[in-house]
N, C-alpha and C positions, 0 to 999 in steps of 0.2 A: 504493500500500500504506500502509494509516494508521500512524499510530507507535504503541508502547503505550503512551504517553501521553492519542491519542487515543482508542485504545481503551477504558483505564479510566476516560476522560471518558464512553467513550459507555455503559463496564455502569452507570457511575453514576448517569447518568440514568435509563435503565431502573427502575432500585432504584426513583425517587421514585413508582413506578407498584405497588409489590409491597405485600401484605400485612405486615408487621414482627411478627404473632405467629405468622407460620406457618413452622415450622420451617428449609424450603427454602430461605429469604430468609440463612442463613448460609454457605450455599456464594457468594454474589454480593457478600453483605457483607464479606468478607477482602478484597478488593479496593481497600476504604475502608483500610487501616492495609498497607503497605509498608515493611518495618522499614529504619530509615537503615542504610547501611552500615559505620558508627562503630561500630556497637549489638553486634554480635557480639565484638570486640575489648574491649568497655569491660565486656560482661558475663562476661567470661572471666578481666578483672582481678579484679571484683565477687567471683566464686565462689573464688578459688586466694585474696583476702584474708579472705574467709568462714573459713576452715580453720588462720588466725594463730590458735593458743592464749593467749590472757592477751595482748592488744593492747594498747600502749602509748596512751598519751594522741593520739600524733601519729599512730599507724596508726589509731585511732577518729576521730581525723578527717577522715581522707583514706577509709575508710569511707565516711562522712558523705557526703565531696563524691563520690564515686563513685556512692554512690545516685542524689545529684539530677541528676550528669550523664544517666544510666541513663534518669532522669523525663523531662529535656530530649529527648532524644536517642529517645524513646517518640514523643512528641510531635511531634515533628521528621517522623513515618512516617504522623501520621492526616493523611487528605485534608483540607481545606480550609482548615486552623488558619493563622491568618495574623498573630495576636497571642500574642505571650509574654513575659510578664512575672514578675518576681522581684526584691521592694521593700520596703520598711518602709513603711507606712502611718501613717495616724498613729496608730491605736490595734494594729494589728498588723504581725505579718510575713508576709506572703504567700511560697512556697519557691516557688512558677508558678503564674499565671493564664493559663490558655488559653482562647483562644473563634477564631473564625473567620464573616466576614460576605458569603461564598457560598453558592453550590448546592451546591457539593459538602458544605460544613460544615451544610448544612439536611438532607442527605441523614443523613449521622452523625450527627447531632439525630435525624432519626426512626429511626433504626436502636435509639438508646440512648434511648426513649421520651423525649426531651427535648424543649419546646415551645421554639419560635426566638424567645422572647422570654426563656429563659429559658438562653441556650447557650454558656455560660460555665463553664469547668470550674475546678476548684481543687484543685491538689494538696497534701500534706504527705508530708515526705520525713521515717522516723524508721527509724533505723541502729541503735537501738539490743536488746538482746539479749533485754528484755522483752516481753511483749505489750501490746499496746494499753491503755488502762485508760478509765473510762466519764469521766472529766473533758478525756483527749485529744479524745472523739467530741463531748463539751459544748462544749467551745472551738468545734471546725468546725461546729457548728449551730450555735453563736452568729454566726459570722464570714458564714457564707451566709445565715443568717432577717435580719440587723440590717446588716451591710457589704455585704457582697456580693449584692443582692438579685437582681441578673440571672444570679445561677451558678445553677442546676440541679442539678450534678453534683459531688459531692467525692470526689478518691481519697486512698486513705492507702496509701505505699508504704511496708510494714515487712519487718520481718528473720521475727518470728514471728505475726504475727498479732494479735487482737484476743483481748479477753476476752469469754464469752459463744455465741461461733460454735462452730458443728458443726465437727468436724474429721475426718480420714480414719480416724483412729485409734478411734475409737469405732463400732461397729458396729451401736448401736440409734438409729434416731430419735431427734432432737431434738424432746421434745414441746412444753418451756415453753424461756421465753427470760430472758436477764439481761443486766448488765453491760450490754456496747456494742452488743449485739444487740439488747438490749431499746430502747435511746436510738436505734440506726440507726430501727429498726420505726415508734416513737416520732414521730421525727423525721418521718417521710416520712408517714404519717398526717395528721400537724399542717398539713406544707406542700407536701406532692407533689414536693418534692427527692428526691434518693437520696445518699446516701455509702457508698462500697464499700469494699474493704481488698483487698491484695493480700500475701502471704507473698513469701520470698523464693525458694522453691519455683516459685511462678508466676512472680515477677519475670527466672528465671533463662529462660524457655521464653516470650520478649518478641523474641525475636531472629528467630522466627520469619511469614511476612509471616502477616496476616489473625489473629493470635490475639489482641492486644489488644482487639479490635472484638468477638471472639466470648466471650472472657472478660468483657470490662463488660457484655453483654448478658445472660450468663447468671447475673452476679452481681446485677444489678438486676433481671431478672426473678425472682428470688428472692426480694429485698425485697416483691416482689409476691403471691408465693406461700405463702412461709415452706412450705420444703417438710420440714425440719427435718435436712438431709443438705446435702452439701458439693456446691456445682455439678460435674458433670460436668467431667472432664478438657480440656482443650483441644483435646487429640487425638480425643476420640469427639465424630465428626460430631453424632449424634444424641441427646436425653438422653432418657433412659428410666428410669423410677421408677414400676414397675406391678408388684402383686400377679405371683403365682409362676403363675397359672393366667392371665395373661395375658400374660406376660410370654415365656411356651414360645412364643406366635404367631409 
């Protein structure tokens, strides 16, 4: 009887044989990200310190490091990652460099349209209560186009979000773009990278296995689309964004 170890060795392999734009390839893909066991515990601290009113200097810090544990400990659940770094550089600070030099991390390269030369991800951890703003998203295209030249992939793990993006709250299309959405767009045109953002909303529903994998997918095939609407929930298998006369089907 193989163990589930072998087992999600063997759906893994499988994957490197599937389509990555066809829908179905999300049910196989959860299988790539197993959330650590740490992960529920530290995001349960994460959310009850969310709800401190007017936080001290010292509870914003320990904020802070709760987030990046959160980032680590993410990290810690995707298959093949086998590098982790968090350093001063000499012209920056890097919060985590992730990358991984297997099959299985080739496999999550093409799941997250990432080319293996290019499968290096980089995170920024920001705790704080603002949105994103378009010189944060400047800095991490500067750090991956000029530093980082083998990252591919940048995430921003924030409390609210970015300036610019669709949100759930708004009920028309996004037609035109600004702000960090316009620089993300920008960005990925110029050099076929992606940078995503994650709220604290999604950050808190990470505890679950298979949703990071299927959240960066839907978030960069966005980048791809510009559908002008907030990706699809984590929870719906399927994303659906069709006219009302096709949509009855």
């Amino acid at each position: 009887m193989p163990t589930q170890e072998e087992l999600v060795d063997s759906i893994l392999k499988s994957l490197e044989t599937l389509d990555r734009d066809e829908p179905a390839t999300d049910k196989l893909a959860t299988y790539c990200y197993t959330a650590d066991k740490r992960l529920p515990n530290t995001l349960e601290k994460f959310a009850k310190h969310l709800k401190i009113k007017n936080p001290s200097q010292s509870q914003l810090k320990e904020r802070g490091n709760l987030l990046e544990q959160i980032v680590y400990l993410v990290f810690q659940g995707l298959k093949g990652a086998t590098s982790f770094k968090s350093f001063q550089s000499a012209g920056s600070q890097y919060d985590l460099l992730v990358t991984g030099d297997n099959e299985k991390w080739k496999t999550v390269c093409e799941l997250l349209y990432l080319g293996f030369t290019q499968r290096g991800i980089i995170t920024e951890s920001k705790a704080r209560k603002d949105k994103l703003q378009d010189k944060d998203f400047a800095r991490l295209c500067s750090i991956m186009e000029l530093n980082l030249t083998g990252c591919g992939l940048g995430i921003f793990f924030t409390l609210e979000g970015a300036t610019g993006f669709p949100t759930t709250e708004k009920s028309n299309r996004q037609r035109k773009i600004s702000d960090c959405k316009l620089r993300q767009v920008i960005f990925h045109a110029k050099t076929q990278k992606y940078i995503v953002v994650f709220d604290k909303d999604e950050i808190l529903k990470l505890g679950e296995n298979g949703t990071f994998i299927t959240m960066l997918t839907r978030k960069i095939r966005d980048i791809r689309e510009l559908s002008g609407i907030p990706p699809e929930p984590v929870e719906n298998f399927q994303e659906i964004d069709l006219p009302a006369h096709l949509k009855e089907l």
